[in-house]
N, C-alpha and C positions, 0 to 999 in steps of 0.2 A: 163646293168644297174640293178643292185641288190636293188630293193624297199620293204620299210619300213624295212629293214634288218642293217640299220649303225647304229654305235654309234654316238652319241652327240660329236662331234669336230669341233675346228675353229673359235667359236663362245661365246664373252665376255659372262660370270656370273660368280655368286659369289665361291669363294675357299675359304675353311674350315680346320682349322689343326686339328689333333688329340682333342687334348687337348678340342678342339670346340665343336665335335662331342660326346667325353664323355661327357659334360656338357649339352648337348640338351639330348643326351638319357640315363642322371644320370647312366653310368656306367663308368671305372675304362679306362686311355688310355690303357692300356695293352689289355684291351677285346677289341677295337677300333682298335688296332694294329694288332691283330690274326683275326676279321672280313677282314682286308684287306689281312692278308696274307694266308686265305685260300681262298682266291678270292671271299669272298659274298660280300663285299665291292670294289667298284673300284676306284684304289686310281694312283697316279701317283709320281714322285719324283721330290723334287727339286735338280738344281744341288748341293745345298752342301746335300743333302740323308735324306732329311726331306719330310715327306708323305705329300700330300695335297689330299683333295677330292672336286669334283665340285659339287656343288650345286645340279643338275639334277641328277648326280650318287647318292648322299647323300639319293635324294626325292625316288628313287627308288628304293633303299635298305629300305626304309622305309617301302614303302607301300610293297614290297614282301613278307617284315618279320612282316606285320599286327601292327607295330609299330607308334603310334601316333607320328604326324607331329607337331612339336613344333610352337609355333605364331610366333618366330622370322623368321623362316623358310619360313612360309606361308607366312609371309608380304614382302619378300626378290623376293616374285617372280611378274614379270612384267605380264601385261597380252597382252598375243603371239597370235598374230591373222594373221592365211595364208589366204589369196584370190588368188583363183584359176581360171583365166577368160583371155580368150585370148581377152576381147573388152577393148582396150586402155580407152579407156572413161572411163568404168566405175570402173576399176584401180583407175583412177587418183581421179574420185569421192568420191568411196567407202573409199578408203585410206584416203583423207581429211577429209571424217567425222569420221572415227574409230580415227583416233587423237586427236580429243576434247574429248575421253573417258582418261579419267588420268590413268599413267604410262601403257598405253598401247604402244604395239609395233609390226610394222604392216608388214611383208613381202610380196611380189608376187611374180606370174609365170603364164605363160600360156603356158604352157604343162602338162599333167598329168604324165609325167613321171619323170617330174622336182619335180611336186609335192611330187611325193614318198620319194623321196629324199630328198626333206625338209623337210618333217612331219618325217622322222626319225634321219636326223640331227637337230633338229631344237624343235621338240615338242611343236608343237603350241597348246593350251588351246581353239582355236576353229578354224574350218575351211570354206571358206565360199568356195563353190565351184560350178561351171559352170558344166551342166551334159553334155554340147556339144562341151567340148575342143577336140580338134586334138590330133590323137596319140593315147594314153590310156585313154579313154574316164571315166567320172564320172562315172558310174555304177561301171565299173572297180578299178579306184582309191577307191569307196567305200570297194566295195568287201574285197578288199587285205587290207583295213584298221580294216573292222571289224572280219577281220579271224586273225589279231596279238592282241595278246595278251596284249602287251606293250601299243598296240596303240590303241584298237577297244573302250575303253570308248571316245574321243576324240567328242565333241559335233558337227556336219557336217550341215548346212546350206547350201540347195540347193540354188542357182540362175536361175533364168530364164526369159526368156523372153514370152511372151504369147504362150502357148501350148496347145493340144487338152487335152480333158479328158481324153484319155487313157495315154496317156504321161506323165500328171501330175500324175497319179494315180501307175505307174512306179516307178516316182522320188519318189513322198510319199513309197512307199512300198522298196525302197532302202535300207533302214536302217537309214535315213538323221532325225534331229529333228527338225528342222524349213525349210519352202520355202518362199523365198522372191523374189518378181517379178518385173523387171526392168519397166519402171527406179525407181529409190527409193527418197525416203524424209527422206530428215536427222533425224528429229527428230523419227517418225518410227522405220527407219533402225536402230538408234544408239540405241532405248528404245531393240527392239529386241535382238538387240545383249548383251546389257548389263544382260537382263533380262539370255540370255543362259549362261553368262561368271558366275554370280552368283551364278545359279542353279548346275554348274558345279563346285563352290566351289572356283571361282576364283575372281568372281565381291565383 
């Protein structure tokens, strides 16, 4: 398994034509067309040989080339929320209440190595994740998240359930921005979570 190393495939959002993309960053299709053909741009074809770009490839080319993110842009994207927890429960929980937060959209897994893989298919806008899944444990999954490039701004909320101080003082020193301690209440949980999607430019 190759983690946080994939591209963004398999997975509905929005497609953009040339013509779109000059209009968002006010230059000419022709400069839109030689972004794509000297590969800064990652574009794909239709069958009849008309360019399309996805949305995530678009945001990406963006931010590389320190290029302002247009409002039609930023309002086009959902807010991606992975949970990383091998307890059925609090799966079913946590997902319930991150769906009363509007256009959000909530993935799982309970493996860390499953996770890798979704956070780089997938590029979730926050992550809530368990330090004591099976497999490639949370330390790990963070590790490999804040050594990419692509990935390491990604806002990571620990999970846990009651731990010693030394433990918790681990998890905090991880590189994670929030810890939240099972079990949780909705309104809490969801204020938390809203509060990091925000601050992350997404809420």
């Amino acid at each position: 398994v190759i983690i946080f190393e994939q591209e963004v495939s398999g997975l509905p959002e929005k497609i953009y034509t040339t013509y779109q993309i000059g209009k968002f960053c006010q230059v000419n299709i022709r400069t839109v067309i030689r972004w794509i053909e000297t590969g800064k741009l990652k574009a794909y074809s239709t069958p009849g040989g008309h360019r399309r770009v996805k949305w995530s490839d678009l945001i990406t080319f963006l931010k590389q080339n320190q290029m302002p993110i247009p409002r039609e842009l930023e309002e086009a994207k959902k807010k991606k929320i992975l949970i990383v927890d091998n307890d059925p429960e609090f799966l079913e929980t946590a997902t319930k209440f991150l769906k009363t937060i509007p256009d959000s959209e909530v993935s799982t897994t309970a493996s860390g190595f499953d996770a890798g893989v979704l956070v780089a298919e997938w590029l979730p806008d926050l992550i809530l994740l368990n330090f004591l899944i099976p497999g490639l444990d949370g330390f790990e999954v963070i590790r490999k998240l804040r050594e990419n490039t692509r990935l390491k701004k990604i806002p990571v909320i620990a999970v846990t359930s009651y731990l010693d101080t030394e433990e918790t003082n681990r998890i905090k020193n991880s590189g994670i921005d929030a810890i939240i301690t099972k079990p949780i209440d909705r309104e809490g949980f969801v204020k938390k979570i809203d509060r990091l999607l925000y601050s992350a430019g997404v809420g």
